[in-house]
C-alpha positions in Angstrom: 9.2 92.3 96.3 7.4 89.8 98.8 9.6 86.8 97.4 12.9 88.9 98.5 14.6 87.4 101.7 17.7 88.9 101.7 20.5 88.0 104.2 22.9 90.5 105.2 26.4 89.6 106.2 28.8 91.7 108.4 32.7 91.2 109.0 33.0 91.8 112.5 36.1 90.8 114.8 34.3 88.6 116.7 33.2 89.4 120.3 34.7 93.5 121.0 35.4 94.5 124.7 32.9 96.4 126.6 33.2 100.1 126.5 33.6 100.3 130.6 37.0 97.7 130.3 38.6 100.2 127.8 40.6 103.6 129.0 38.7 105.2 126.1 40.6 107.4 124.0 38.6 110.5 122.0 37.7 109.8 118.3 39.1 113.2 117.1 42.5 112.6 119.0 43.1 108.5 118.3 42.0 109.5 114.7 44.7 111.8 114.4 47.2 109.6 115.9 46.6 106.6 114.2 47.1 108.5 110.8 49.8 110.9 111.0 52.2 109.7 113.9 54.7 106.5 113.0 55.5 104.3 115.4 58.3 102.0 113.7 59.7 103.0 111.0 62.4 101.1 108.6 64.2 102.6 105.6 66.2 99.5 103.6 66.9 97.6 106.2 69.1 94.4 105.4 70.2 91.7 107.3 72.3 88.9 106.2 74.1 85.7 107.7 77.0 84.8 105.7 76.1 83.9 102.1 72.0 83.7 103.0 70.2 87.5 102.9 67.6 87.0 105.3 65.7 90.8 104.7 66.4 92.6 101.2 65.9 96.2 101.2 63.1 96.2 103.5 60.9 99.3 104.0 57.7 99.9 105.8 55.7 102.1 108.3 53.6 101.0 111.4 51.3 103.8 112.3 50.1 104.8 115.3 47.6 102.8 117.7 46.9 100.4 114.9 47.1 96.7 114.5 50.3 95.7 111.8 50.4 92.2 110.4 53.5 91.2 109.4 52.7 87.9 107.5 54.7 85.5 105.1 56.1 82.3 104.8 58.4 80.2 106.9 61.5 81.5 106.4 60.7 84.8 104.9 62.1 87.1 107.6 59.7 87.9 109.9 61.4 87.0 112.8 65.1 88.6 111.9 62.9 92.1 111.2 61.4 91.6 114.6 64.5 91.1 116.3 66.3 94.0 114.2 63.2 96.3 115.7 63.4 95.0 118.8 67.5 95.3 118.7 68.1 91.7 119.6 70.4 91.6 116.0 71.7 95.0 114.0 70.9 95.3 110.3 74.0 95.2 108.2 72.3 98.4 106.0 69.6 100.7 106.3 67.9 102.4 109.3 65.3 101.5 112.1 62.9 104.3 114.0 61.2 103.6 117.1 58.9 106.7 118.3 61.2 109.2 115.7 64.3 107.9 117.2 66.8 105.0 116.9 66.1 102.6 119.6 67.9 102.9 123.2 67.4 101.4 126.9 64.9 104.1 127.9 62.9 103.7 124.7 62.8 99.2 125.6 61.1 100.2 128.4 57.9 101.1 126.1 58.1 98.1 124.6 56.4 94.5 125.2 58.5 91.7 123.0 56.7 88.2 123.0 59.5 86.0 121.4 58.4 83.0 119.1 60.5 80.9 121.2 59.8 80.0 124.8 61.7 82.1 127.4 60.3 80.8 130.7 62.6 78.9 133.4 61.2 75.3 133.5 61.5 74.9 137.5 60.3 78.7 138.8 57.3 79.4 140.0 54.9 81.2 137.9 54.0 84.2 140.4 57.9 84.5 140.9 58.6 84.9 137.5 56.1 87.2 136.0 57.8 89.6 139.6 61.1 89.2 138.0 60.2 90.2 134.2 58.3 93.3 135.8 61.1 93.9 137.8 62.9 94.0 134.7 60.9 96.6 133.3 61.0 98.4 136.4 57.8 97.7 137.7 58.3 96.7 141.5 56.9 96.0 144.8 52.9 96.1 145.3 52.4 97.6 141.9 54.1 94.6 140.6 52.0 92.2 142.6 49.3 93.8 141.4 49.7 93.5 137.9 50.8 90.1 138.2 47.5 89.3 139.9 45.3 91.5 137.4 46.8 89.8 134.3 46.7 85.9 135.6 43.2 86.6 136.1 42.4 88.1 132.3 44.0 85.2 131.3 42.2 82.8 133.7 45.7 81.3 134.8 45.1 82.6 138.4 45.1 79.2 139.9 48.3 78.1 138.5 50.0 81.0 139.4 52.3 78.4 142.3 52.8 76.1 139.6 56.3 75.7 137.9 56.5 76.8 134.0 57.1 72.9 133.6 53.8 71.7 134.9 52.0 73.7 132.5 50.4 73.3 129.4 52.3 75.0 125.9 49.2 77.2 125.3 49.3 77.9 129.1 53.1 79.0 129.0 52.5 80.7 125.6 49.9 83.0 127.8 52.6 83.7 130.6 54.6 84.9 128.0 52.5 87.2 127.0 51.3 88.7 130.0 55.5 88.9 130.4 54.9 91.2 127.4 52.4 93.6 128.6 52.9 93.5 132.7 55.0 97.1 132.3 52.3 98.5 130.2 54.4 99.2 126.8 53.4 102.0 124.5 54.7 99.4 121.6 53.5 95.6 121.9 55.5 93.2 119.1 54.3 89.9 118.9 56.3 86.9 117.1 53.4 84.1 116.7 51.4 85.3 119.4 48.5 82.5 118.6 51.2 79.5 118.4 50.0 76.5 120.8 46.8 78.4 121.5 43.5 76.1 121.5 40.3 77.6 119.7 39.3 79.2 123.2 42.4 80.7 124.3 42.6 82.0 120.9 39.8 84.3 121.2 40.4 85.0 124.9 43.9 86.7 123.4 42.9 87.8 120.6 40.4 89.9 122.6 42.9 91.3 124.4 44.9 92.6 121.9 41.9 94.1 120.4 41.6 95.9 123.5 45.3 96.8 124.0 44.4 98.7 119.9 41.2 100.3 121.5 43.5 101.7 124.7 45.5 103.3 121.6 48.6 101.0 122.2 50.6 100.1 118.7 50.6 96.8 118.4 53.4 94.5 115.3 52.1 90.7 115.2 53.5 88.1 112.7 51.4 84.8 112.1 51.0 82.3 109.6 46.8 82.3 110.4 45.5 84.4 107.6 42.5 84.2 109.7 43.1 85.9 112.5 45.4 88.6 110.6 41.9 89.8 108.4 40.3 89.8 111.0 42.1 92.1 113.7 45.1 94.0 111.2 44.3 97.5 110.2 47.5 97.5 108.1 49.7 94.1 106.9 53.2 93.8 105.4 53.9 90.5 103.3 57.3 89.2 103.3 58.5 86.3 100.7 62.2 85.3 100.4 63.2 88.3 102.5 61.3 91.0 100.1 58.2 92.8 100.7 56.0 91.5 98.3 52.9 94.3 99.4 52.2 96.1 102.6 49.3 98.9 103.0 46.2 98.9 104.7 44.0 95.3 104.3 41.1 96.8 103.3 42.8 98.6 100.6 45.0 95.6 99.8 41.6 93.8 99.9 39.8 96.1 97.4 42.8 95.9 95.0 42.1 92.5 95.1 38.4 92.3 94.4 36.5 90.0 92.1 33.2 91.2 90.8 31.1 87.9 92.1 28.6 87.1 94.7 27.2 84.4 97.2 24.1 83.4 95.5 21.4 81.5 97.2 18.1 81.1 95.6 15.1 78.8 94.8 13.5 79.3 90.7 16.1 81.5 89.2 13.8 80.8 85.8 17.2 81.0 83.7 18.7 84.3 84.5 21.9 82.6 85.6 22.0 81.2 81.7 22.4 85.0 80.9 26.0 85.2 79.5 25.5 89.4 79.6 25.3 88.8 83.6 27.0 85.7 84.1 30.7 84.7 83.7 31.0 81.6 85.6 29.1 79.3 88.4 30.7 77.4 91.0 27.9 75.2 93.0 28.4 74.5 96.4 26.4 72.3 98.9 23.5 74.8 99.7 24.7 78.0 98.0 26.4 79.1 94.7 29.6 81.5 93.6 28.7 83.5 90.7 31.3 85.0 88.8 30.0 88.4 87.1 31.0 88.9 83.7 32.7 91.8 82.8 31.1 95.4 83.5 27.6 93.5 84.5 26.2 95.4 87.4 25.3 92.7 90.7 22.0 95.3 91.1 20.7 94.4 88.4 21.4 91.0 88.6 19.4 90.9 91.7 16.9 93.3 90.0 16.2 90.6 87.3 16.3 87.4 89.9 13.4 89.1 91.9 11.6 89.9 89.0 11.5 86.4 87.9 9.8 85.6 90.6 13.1 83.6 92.4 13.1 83.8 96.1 16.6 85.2 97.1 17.7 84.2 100.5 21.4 85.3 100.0 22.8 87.6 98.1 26.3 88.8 99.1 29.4 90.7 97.1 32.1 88.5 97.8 35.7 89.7 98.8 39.1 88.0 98.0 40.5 86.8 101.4 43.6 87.3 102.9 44.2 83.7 102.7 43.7 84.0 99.0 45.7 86.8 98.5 48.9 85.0 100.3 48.3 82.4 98.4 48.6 83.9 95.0 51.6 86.3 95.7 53.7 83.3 97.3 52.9 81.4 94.4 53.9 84.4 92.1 57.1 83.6 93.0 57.7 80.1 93.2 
């Protein structure tokens, strides 16, 4: 086995917060509500806007203190079932649940709405306005102040916080809407295109965040068109196309469902085991490293088993998993 140099790859969501930063809930307890208590719940809900149905017969569950991706297209509905959660617009048909009830001004209060469109006033003072969105959410006075202050500083904004909404940057105003969102510290967060206008560094910084707002055991609905970020911090996902749910369930089941039998191969002296049409399907050769497609029933053990016997020197050797970008792509296209 000396000529075995395996690699081992792990999908992590990038950098997690630090156990002191998080009010840590108990395993046992955020186990149980994650899995058995709903948070949103929609039973064929349909919208429509004249002659153009812009959500058929939509269904779905979000649970409990987990991450939901609502993903799809432009123009697939995303935004009309947001606004029919957040009760912005009615559904002509069907029935929305928020916390085992229809929605009403006490329940808005545990929720945080980001809106895909900008909501800030152009010529207001930064400080001033985040006061009058907490205010809003009646959060007032020093605790206000407070929270204003604690949240510009998370999001490194603290030294525009005199500046007008005007002066700043889109990513910088697409930040001071979302502390807008979480300033009254909702129970429910829903985020239309949270990462929209976000540069590679802000990305992270948010995307941190919300991991963090999911580890305080907050439930948290995002849509985005970055597959990317959706693998890597949704528990569960719902894909929309032309107003229908195509699939929704948890990713890593939707994942699974979706799995090819192939690995990331990278070797030196594979002495012809690849040539082995009872093990091999199909090769795909890239720059330093190869996909190889099993064929049918084959084992990737004793693939391995056979490569290390030959005397090849492995140096990667990894079960490979369909993406979330790849999926997307091929239920859209299903229906094109």
């Amino acid at each position: 086995m000396k000529n075995l140099r395996m690699t081992t790859s792990l999908l992590v969501t990038d950098k997690l917060p630090s156990p002191d930063r998080l009010e840590l809930i108990p395993e046992r307890k955020r186990e149980r509500m994650g899995t058995s208590e709903i948070t949103v719940k929609l039973d064929r809900v349909s919208k429509r806007f004249g002659e153009f149905t812009a959500v058929d017969e939509l269904s779905l569950s979000v649970r409990a203190g987990r991450i939901f991706g609502l993903i799809g297209p432009n123009g697939a509905g995303k935004t009309t079932t947001i606004r029919m959660i957040v009760n912005i617009t009615a559904p002509d048909s069907g029935t929305i649940e928020i916390f085992s009830r229809r929605i009403d001004e006490e329940l808005q209060d545990r929720i945080g709405y980001l809106p895909e469109e900008r909501g800030l006033y152009k010529r207001m003072k930064i400080v001033d306005q985040l006061r009058f969105f907490a205010e809003l959410k009646n959060v007032k006075g020093k605790e206000a102040d407070n929270r204003v202050d604690h949240w510009l500083q998370k999001l490194k904004l603290t030294e525009w916080k005199n500046k007008k909404s005007m002066e700043l940057s889109k990513g910088m105003q697409q930040k001071i809407q979302f502390i807008t969102a979480v300033l009254h510290d909702p129970d429910l967060l829903i985020l239309d295109e949270p990462f929209s206008g976000l540069d590679p560094v802000n990305l992270e910084l948010v995307k941190e965040i919300v991991l963090e707002l999911k580890a305080a055991n907050k439930t948290i609905i995002f849509s985005t068109h970055q597959m990317e970020v959706a693998e890597q911090i949704c528990d569960d996902i719902c894909l929309i196309n032309r107003a229908r749910k195509v699939l929704d369930g948890s990713l890593r089941q939707i994942k699974k469902s979706f799995g090819r039998n192939a690995v990331a191969l990278r070797i030196e002296g594979e002495n012809g085991i690849l040539d082995d049409s009872s093990l091999v399907s199909k090769i795909e050769r890239h720059s330093d490293e190869m996909e190889v497609l099993l064929a049918p029933n084959a084992n990737p053990q004793d693939l391995l088993r056979k490569l290390v016997v030959s005397g090849a020197i492995v140096t990667k050797f990894e079960m490979i998993e369909a993406s979330l970008h790849n999926i997307f792509i091929e239920k859209v296209s299903e229906a094109e």
